[in-house]
DOTI-150641 format. One line per 10 residues: number of its first residue (from 0); their letters; for each residue x, y, z of N, C-alpha, C. Coordinates in steps of 0.1 Angstrom, whole numbers. Example, Ala and Ser with C-alpha at 12.3 -4.5 7.8 and 13.67 -1.06 7.14 Angstrom:
2
0 = as = 132 -57 78 123 -45 78 132 -33 78  128 -22 71 137 -11 71 129 0 79 .
END
This chain:
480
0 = xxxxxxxxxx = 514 -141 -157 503 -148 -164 505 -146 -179  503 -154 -186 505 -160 -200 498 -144 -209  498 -142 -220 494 -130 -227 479 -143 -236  469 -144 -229 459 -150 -235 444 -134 -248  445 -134 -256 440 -128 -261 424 -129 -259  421 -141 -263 405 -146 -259 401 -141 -243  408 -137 -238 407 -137 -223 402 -122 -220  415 -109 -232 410 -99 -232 402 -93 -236  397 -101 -247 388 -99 -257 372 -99 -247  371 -113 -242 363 -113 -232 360 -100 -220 .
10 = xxxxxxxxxx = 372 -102 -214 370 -90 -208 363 -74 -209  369 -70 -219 369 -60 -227 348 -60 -231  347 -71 -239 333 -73 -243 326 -69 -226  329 -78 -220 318 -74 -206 318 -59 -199  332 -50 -204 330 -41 -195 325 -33 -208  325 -36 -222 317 -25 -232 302 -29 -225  293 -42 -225 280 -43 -218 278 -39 -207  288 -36 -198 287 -29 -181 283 -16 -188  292 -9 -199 291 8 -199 278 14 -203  271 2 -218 262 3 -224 248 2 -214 .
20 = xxxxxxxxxx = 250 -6 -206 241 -6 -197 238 2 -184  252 7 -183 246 19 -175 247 31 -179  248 32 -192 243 45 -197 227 43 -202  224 33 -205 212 28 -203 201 34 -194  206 26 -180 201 31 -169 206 44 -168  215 56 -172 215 66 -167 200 73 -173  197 73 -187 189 78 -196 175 77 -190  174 64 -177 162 66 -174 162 72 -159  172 77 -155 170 81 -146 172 97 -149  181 99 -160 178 115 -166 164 116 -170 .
30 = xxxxxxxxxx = 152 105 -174 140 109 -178 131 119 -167  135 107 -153 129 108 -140 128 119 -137  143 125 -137 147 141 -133 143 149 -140  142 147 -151 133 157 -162 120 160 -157  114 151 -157 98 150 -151 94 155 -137  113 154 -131 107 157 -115 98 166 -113  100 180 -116 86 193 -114 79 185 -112  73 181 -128 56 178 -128 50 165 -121  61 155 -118 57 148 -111 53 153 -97  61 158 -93 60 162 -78 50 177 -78 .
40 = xxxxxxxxxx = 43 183 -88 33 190 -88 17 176 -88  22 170 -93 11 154 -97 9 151 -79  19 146 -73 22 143 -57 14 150 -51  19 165 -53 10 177 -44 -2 177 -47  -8 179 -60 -18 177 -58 -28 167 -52  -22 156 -54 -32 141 -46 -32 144 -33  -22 151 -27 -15 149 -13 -29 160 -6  -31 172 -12 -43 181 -14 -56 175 -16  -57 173 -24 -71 157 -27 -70 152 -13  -61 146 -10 -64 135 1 -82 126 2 .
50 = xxxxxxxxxx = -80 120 -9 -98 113 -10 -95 100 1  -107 95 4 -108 81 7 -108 74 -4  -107 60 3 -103 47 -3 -119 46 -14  -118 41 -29 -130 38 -34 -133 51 -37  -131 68 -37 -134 77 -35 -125 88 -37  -116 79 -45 -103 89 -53 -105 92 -68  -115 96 -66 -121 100 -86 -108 112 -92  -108 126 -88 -96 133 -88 -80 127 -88  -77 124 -78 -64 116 -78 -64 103 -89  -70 97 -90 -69 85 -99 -73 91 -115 .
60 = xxxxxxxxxx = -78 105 -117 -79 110 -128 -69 117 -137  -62 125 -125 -47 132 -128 -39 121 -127  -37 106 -124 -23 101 -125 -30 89 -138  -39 91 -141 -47 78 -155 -44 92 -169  -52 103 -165 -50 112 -177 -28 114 -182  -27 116 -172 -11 121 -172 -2 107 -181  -7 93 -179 0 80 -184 -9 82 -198  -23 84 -198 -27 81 -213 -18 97 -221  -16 105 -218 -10 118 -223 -1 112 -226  12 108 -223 22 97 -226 22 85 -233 .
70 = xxxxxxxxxx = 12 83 -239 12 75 -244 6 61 -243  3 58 -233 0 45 -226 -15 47 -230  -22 32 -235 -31 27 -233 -39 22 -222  -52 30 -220 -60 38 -206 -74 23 -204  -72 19 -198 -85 10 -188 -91 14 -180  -97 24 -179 -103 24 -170 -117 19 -159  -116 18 -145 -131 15 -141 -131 0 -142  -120 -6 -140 -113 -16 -142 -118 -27 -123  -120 -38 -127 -128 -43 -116 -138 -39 -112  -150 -37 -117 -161 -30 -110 -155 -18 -100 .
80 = xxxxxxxxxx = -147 -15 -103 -140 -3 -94 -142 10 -100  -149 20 -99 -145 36 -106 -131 37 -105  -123 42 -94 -114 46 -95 -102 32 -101  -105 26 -104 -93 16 -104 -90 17 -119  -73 15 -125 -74 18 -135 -61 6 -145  -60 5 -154 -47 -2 -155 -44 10 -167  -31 14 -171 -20 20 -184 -13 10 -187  -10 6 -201 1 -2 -208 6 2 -215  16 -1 -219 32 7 -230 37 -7 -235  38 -8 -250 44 -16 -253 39 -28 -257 .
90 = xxxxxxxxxx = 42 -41 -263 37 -54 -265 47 -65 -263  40 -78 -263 47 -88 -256 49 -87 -249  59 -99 -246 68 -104 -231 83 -100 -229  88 -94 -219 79 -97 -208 67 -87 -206  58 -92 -194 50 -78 -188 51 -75 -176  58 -63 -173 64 -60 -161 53 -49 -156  45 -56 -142 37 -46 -134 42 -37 -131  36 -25 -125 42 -16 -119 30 -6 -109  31 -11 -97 18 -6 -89 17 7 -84  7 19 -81 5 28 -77 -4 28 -66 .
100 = xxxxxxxxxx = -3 37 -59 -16 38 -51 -19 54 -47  -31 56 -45 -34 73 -43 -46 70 -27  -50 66 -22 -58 65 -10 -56 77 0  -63 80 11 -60 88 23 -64 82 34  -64 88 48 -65 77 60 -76 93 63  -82 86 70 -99 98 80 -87 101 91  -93 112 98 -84 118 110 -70 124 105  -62 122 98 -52 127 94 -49 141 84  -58 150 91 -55 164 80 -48 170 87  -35 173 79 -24 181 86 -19 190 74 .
110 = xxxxxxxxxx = -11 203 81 -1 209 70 11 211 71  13 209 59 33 207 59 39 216 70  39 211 82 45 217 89 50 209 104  58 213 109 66 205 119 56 203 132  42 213 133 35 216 145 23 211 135  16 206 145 2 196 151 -7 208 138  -11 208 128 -21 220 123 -28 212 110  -38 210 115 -49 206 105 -51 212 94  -52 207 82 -59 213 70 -72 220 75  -72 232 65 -89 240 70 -94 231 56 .
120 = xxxxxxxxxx = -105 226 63 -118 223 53 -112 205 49  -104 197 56 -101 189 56 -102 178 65  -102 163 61 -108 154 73 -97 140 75  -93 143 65 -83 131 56 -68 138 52  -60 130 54 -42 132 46 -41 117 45  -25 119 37 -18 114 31 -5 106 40  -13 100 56 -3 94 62 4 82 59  -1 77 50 11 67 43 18 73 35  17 83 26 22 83 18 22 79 6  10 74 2 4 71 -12 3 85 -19 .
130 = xxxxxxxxxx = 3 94 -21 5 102 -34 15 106 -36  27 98 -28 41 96 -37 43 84 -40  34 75 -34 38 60 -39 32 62 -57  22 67 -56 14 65 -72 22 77 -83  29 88 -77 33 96 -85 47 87 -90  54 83 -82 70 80 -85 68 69 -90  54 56 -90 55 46 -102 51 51 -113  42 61 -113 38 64 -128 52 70 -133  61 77 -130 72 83 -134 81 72 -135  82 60 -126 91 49 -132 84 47 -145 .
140 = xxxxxxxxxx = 71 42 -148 65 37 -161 66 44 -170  68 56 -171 68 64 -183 81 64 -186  92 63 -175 104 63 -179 109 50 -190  102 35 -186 102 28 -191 100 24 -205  89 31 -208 79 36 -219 89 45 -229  94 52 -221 106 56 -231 115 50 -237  119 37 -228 130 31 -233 122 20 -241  113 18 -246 107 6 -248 103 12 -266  100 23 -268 100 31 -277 107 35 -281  120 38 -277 133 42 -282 139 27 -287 .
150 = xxxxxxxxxx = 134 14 -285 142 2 -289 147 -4 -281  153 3 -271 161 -5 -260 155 -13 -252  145 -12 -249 135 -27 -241 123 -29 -252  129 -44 -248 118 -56 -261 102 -57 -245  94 -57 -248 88 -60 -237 70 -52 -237  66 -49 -226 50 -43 -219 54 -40 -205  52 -27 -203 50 -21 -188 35 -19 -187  32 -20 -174 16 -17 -174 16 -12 -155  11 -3 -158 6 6 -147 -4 -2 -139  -7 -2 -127 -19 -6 -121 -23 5 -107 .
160 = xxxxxxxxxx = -33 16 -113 -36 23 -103 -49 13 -97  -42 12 -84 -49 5 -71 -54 18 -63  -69 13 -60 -78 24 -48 -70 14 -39  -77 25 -24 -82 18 -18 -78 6 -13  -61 9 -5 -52 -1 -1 -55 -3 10  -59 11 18 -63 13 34 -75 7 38  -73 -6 34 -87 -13 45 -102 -22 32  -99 -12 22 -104 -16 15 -99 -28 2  -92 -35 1 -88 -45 -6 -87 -43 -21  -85 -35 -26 -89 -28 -35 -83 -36 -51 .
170 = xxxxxxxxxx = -66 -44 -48 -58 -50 -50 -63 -65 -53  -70 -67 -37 -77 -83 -41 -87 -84 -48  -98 -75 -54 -108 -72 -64 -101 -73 -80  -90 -67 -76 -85 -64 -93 -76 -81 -93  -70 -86 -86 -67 -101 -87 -74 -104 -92  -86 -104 -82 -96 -116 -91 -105 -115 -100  -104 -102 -105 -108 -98 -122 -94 -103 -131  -90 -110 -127 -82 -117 -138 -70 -99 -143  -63 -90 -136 -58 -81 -142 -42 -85 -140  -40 -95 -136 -21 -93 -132 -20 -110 -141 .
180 = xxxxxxxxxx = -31 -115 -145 -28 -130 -151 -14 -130 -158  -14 -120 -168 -4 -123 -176 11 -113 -175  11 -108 -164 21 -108 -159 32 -115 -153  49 -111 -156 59 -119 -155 66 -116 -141  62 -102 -133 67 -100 -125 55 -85 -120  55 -84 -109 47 -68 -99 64 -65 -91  59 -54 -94 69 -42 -82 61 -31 -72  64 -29 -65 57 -18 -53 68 -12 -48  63 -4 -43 73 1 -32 63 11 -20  69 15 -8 62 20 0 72 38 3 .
190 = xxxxxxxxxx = 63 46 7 70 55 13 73 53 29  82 53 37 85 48 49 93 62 58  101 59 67 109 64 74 120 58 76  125 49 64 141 43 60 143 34 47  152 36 45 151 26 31 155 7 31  148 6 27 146 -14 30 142 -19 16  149 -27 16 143 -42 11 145 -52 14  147 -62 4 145 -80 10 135 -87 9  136 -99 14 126 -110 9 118 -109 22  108 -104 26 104 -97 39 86 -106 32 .
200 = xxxxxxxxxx = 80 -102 44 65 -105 43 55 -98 52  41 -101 53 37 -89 61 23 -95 68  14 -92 72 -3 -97 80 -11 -101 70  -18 -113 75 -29 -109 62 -38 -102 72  -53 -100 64 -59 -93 72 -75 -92 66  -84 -95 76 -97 -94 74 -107 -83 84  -116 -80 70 -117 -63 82 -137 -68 76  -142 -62 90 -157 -64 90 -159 -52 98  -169 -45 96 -182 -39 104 -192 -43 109  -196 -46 119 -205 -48 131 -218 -36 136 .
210 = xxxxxxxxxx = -231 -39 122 -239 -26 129 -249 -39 135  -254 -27 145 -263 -34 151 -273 -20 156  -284 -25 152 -300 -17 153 -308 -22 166  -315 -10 175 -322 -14 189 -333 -5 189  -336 -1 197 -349 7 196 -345 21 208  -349 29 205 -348 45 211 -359 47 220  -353 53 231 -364 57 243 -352 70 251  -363 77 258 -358 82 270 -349 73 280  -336 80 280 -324 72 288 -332 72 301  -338 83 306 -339 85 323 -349 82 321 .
220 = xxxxxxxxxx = -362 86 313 -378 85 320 -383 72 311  -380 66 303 -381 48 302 -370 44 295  -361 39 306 -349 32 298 -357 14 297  -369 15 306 -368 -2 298 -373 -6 288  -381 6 282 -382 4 268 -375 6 257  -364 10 262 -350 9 249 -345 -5 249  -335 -4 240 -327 -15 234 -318 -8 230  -300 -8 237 -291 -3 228 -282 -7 220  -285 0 212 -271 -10 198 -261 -3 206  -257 8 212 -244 9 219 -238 -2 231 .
230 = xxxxxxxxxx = -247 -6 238 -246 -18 247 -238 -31 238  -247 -30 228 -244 -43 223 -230 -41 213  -227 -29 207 -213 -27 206 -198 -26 217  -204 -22 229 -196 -25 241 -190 -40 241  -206 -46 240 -204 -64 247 -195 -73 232  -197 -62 223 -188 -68 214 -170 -67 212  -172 -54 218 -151 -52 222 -156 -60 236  -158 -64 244 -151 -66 254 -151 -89 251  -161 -91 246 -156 -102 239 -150 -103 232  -142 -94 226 -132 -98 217 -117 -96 222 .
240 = xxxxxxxxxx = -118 -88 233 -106 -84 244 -106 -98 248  -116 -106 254 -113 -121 259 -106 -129 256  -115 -124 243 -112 -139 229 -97 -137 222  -92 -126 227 -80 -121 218 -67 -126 231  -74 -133 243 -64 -146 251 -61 -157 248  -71 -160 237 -71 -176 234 -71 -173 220  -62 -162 212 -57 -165 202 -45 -166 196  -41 -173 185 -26 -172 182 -19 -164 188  -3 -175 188 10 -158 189 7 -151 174  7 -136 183 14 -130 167 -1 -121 162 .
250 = xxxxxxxxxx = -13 -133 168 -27 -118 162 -27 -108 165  -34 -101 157 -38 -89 162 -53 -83 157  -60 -83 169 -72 -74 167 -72 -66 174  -85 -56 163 -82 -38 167 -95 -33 162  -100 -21 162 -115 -19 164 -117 -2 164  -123 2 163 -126 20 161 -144 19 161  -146 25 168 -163 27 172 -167 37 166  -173 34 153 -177 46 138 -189 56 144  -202 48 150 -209 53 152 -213 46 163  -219 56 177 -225 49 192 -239 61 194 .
260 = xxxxxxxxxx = -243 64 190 -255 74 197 -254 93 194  -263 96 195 -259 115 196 -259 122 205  -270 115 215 -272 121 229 -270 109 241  -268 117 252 -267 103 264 -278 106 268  -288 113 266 -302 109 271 -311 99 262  -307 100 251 -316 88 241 -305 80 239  -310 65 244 -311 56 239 -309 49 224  -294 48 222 -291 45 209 -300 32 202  -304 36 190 -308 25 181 -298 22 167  -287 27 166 -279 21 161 -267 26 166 .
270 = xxxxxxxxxx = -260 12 163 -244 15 164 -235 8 159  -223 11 153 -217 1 142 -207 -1 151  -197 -8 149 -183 -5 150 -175 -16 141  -161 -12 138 -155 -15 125 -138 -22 130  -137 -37 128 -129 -45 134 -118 -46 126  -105 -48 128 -97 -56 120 -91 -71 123  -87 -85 119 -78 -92 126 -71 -96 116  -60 -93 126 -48 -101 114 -42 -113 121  -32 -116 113 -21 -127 117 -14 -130 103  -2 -135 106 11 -137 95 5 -147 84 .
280 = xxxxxxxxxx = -7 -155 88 -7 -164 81 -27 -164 76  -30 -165 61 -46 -160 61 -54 -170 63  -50 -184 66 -52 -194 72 -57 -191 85  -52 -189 96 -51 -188 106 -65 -177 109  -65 -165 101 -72 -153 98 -92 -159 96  -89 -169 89 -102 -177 84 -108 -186 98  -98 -186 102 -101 -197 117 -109 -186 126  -102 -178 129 -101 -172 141 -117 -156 133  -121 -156 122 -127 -148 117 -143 -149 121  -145 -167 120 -158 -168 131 -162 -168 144 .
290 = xxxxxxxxxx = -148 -169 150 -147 -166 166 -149 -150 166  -147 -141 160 -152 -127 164 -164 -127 161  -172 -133 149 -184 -127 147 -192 -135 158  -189 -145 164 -196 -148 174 -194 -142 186  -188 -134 188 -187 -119 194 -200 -114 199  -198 -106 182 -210 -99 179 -223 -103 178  -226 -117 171 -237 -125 178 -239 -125 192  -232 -129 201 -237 -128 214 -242 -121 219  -234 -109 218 -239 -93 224 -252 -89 221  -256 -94 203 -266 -91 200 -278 -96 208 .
300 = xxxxxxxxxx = -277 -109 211 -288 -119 215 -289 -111 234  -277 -106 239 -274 -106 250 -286 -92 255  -284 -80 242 -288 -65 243 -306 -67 237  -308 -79 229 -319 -79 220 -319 -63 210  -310 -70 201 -310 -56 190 -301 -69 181  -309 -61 170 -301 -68 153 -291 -63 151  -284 -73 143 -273 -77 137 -271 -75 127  -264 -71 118 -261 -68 103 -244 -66 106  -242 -85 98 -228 -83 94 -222 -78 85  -211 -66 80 -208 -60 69 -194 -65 66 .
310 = xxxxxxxxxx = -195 -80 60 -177 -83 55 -171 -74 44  -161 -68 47 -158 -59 41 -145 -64 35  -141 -79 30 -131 -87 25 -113 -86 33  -104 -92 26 -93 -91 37 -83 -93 23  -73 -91 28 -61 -95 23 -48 -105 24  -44 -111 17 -35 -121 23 -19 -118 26  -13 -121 33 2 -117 36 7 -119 26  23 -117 20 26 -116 11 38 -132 7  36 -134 -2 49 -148 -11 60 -137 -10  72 -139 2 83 -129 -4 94 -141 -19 .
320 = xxxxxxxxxx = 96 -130 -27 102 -138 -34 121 -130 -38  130 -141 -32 141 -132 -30 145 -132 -45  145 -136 -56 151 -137 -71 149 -120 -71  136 -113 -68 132 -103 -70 138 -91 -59  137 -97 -51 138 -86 -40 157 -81 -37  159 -89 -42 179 -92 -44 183 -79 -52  172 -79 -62 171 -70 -76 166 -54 -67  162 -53 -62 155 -41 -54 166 -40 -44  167 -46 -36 179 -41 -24 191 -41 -35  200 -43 -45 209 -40 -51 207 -25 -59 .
330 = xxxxxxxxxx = 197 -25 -62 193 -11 -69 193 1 -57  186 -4 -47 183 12 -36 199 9 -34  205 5 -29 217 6 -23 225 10 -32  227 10 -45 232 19 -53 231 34 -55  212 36 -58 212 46 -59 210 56 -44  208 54 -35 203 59 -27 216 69 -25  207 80 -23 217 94 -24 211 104 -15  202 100 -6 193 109 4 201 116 16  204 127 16 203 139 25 196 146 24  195 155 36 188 169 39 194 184 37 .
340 = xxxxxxxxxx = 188 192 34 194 205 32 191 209 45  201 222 46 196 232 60 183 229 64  173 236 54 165 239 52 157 225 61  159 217 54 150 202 58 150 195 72  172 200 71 174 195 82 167 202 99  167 217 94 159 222 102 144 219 107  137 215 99 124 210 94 124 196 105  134 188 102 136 173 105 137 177 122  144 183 124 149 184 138 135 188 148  127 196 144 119 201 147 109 190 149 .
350 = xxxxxxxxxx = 107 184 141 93 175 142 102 164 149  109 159 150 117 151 160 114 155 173  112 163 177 107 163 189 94 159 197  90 158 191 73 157 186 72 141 184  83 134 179 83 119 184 85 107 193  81 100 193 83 86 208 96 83 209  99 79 196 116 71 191 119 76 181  123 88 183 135 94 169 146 89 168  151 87 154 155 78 150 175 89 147  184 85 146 195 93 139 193 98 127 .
360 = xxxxxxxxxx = 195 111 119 190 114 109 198 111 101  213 108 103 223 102 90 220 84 91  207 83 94 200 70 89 198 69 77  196 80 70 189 83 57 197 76 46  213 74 48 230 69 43 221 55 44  218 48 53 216 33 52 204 26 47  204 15 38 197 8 36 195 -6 45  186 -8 48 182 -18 55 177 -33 46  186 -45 46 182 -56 42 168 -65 55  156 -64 48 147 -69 57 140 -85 54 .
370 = xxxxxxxxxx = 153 -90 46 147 -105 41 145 -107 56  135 -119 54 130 -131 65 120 -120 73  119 -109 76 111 -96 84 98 -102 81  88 -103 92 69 -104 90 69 -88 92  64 -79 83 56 -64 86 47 -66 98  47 -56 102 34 -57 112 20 -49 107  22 -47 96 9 -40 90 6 -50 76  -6 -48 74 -9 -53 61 -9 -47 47  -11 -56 33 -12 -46 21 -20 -55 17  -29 -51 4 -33 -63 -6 -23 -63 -17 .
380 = xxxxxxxxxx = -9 -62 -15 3 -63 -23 2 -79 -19  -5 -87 -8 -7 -95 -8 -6 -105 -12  -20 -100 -18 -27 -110 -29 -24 -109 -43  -17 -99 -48 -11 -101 -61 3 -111 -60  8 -109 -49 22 -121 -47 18 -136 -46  1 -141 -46 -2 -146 -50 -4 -155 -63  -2 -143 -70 -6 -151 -87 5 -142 -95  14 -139 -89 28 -134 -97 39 -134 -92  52 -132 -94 65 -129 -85 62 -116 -81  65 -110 -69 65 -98 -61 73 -92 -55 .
390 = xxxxxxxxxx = 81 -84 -53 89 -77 -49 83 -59 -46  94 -56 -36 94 -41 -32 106 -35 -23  99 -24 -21 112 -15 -12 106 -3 -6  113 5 3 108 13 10 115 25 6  113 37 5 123 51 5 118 59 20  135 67 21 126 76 35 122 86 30  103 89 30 100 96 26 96 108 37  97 101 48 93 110 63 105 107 70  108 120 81 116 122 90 119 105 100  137 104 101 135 94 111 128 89 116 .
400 = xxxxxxxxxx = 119 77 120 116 77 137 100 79 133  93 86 122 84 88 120 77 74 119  61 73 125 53 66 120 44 64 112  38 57 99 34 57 94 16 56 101  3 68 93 -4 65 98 -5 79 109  5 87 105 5 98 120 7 112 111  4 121 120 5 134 114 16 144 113  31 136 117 42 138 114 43 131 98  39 123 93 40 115 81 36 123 69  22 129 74 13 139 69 24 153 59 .
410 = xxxxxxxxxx = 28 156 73 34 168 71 45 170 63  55 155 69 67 151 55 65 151 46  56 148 42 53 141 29 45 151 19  45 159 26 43 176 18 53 189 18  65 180 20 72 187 15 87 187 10  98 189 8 110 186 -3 116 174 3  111 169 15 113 153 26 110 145 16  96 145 16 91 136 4 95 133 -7  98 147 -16 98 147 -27 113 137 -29  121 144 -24 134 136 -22 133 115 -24 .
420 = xxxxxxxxxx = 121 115 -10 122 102 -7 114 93 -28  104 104 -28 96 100 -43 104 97 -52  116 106 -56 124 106 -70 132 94 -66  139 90 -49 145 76 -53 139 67 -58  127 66 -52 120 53 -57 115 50 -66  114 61 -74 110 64 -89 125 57 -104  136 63 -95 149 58 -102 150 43 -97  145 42 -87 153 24 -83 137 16 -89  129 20 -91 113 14 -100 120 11 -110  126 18 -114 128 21 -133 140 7 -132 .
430 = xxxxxxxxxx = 151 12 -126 165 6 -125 158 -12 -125  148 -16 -113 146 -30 -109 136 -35 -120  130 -24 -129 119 -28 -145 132 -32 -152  140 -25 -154 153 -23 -165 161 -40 -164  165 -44 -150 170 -51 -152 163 -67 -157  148 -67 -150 146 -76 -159 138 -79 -170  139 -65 -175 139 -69 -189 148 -73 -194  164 -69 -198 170 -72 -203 178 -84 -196  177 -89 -183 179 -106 -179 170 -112 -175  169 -122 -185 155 -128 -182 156 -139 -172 .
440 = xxxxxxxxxx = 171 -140 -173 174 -153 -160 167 -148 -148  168 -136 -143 161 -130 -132 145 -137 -132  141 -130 -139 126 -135 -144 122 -155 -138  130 -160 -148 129 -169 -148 133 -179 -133  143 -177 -128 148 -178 -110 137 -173 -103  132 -162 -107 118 -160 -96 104 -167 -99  99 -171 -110 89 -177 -112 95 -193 -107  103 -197 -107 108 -210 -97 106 -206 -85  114 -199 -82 112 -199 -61 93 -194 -62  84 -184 -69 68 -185 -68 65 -198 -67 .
450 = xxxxxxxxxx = 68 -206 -75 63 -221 -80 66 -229 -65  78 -230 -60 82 -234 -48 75 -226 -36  71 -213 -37 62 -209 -25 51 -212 -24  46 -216 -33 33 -219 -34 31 -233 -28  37 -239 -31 44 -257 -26 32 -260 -30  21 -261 -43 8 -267 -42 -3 -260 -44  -2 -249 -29 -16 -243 -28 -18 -234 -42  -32 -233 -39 -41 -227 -48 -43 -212 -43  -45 -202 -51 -49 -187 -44 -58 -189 -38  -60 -187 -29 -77 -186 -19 -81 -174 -11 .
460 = xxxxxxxxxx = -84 -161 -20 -88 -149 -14 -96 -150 0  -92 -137 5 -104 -137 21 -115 -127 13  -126 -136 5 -136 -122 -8 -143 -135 0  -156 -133 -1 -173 -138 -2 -172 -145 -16  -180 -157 -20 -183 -159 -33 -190 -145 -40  -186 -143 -50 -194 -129 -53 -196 -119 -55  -183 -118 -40 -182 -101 -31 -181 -91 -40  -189 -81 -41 -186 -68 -48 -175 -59 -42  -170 -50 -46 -157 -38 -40 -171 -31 -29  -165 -34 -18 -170 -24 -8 -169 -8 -9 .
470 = xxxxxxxxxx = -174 -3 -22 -173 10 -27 -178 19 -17  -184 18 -7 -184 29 6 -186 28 16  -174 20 14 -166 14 33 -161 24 39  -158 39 34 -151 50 36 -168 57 44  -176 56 42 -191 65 38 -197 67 59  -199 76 60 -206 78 73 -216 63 73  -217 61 85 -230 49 90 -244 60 89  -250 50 89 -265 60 92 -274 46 93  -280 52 101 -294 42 102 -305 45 94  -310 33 83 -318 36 74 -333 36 86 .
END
């Protein structure tokens, strides 16, 4: 080949911008590591908190105080929400989201440990794994915030602590206070039991309570003067067991009985119970949403006891958008560097037993591409892929094989399992902010394929005209 100069010259230019830029990226991932302690002192703590949804005043305080300390500009109480918050760093465009979450699940108190052992004085944990999802964005953002201040990114990061993922919509409230309008791009990520990304999607989902009020008597010496709202909670699952024949492929409805009675000799006068239904599509969700309540109508008319519907809002499946998600599975798959020590690995082996389908533990080596994938669970990550480009990824923050939602999850995720799974996703946050700020073609490819997913439609939340945040959808029932 000919001695062309312009050719090396070129060359040469691209691999000085390859070096510069990943020394770039190394600086924010040396920030990450810097911070690890206190981040992962930030983690433990929430993980300890373990609040409910709407009811994370502590956890949403330590990860809001920690970003304003840093520098970031503090919103708080943001959507009629207490806990809900936004941080921002920086001005202009772009504005790169960056979501957190801190929630806990009821029934799940456990302690870091490979055996079944409940927190003392506890009702609630951290089986998702939200107090590393909110710790390791706020440590992407600040890493950001660094570089944005030091010169090297032209741009706005902004934090969005989201309550209140688990059931309560917390995400579709802050939508529709207008808080992601002027954003160019949202990132998430989930804590999991393997590392994933892709152009993937997930349920939407609409969640209601069902109380119903009857009147109290002696079960044995006058049952015909009762009326049971337990009866009429019965006649409500088992019409929905029916109705759940003649619905779409792919639904899913599911149900937990909050409150049925105290004694079996009296005659319950209240009893709630608390539904979910999903399906791939929130269309389909809106169809199929008045067929349950006429469920619970029936039963009522059937038992003679009132009705009191409690919509408790829903969320919509997600716009996967690949411009973005291309950007996330190229980043985990670089960085991901996850093993176990003795120590862990011992840890791991142990609570593997304890599972249905344990998984190979040098799983941890692979990343999983999950374009085209429907999740089987829902998020209101939703409804922000609604009115922005959206992307995410998963880290393994829990042992193989682990399920999310369980008290193996619990237990990982309090301890160096987690932490581990926290700091990748904290470096590959940073790494998928990094790149598009500095290529905007990225940016711009993804607000095309949004515009194309949309083909038309308009956002159309599963909210009430009106709907307030169901601020204590978390809260014991009681009969006033």
């Amino acid at each position: 080949m000919p001695f062309r100069p312009g050719r090396i010259t070129l060359f040469l230019l691209m691999l000085s911008c390859h070096t510069a830029a990943f020394a770039q990226k190394e600086s924010l991932y040396d920030s990450i590591e810097r911070r690890g302690d206190a981040t992962w002192q930030i983690a433990s703590q929430i993980w300890k908190f373990a609040e409910p949804g709407y009811q994370e005043t502590q956890s949403a305080k330590l990860l809001a105080d920690s970003l304003e300390q840093a520098g970031f500009k503090l919103e708080r109480g943001v959507a009629e929400i207490p806990t809900a918050f936004t941080a921002t760093f920086g001005s202009g465009k772009p504005v790169i989201g960056i979501m957190g979450e801190y929630d806990a699940l009821p029934g799940l108190s456990q302690q870091a440990t490979p055996e079944q052992l409940p927190r003392e004085g506890a009702t609630y944990g951290h089986g998702c794994g939200h107090h590393l999802f909110g710790a390791a964005s706020m440590s992407a953002a600040m890493a950001i915030a660094e570089q944005i201040k030091a010169g090297q990114i032209q741009g706005t990061v902004r934090f969005y602590g989201c309550p209140a993922e688990e059931g309560g919509s917390g995400k579709t409230f802050m939508v529709r206070a207008g808080l992601f309008d002027d954003c160019d791009a949202a990132l998430h990520w989930h804590p999991s039991s393997r590392n994933s990304a892709g152009d993937g999607s997930c349920l939407a989902r609409a969640a209601v309570k069902f109380r119903f009020r009857g009147k109290s008597a002696h079960a044995a010496g006058a049952p015909d003067q009762g009326r049971s709202a337990l009866d009429a909670v019965e006649l409500t699952c088992h019409a929905a067991e029916l109705m759940r024949e003649h619905s779409p492929d792919f639904t899913r409805i599911h149900h937990v009985i909050t409150a049925g009675g105290g004694a079996p000799n009296v005659v319950p006068d209240f009893s709630e119970v608390f539904f979910y239904i999903r399906h791939p599509k929130a269309e389909v969700v809106k169809e199929l949403y008045p067929r349950l309540v006429k469920c619970a109508q029936g039963a009522a008319l059937a038992t003679e006891t009132r009705l009191d519907e409690v919509y408790l809002g829903g969320t919509m499946e997600i716009l996967p958008n690949d411009a973005l998600a291309q950007v996330a599975l190229t980043n985990l798959r670089q960085l991901n560097d996850l093993k176990y020590s003795s120590e862990e690995l011992q840890f791991a082996t142990r609570l593997q037993t304890t599972l249905t389908k344990p998984q190979p533990l040098d799983s941890l080596s692979q990343v999983i591409d999950v374009s085209n994938d429907i999740g089987k669970g829902s998020t209101d990550v939703g409804d922000v892929s609604w009115v922005v480009p959206t992307a995410g990824f998963t880290t393994a923050c829990y042992v193989p094989g682990t399920g999310a939602h369980s008290w193996q999850a619990v237990a990982a995720g309090g301890t160096s399992i987690g932490r581990k799974g926290m700091q990748l996703a904290a470096r590959t946050m940073a790494a998928c902010a990094w790149d598009l700020y500095q290529k905007p073609e990225i940016l711009v490819a993804a607000r095309a394929e949004f515009t194309r997913q949309l083909a038309g439609r308009k956002y159309d939340p599963l909210l009430l005209p009106g709907q307030k945040p169901p601020l204590d959808y978390r809260n014991s029932p009681f009969a006033p």
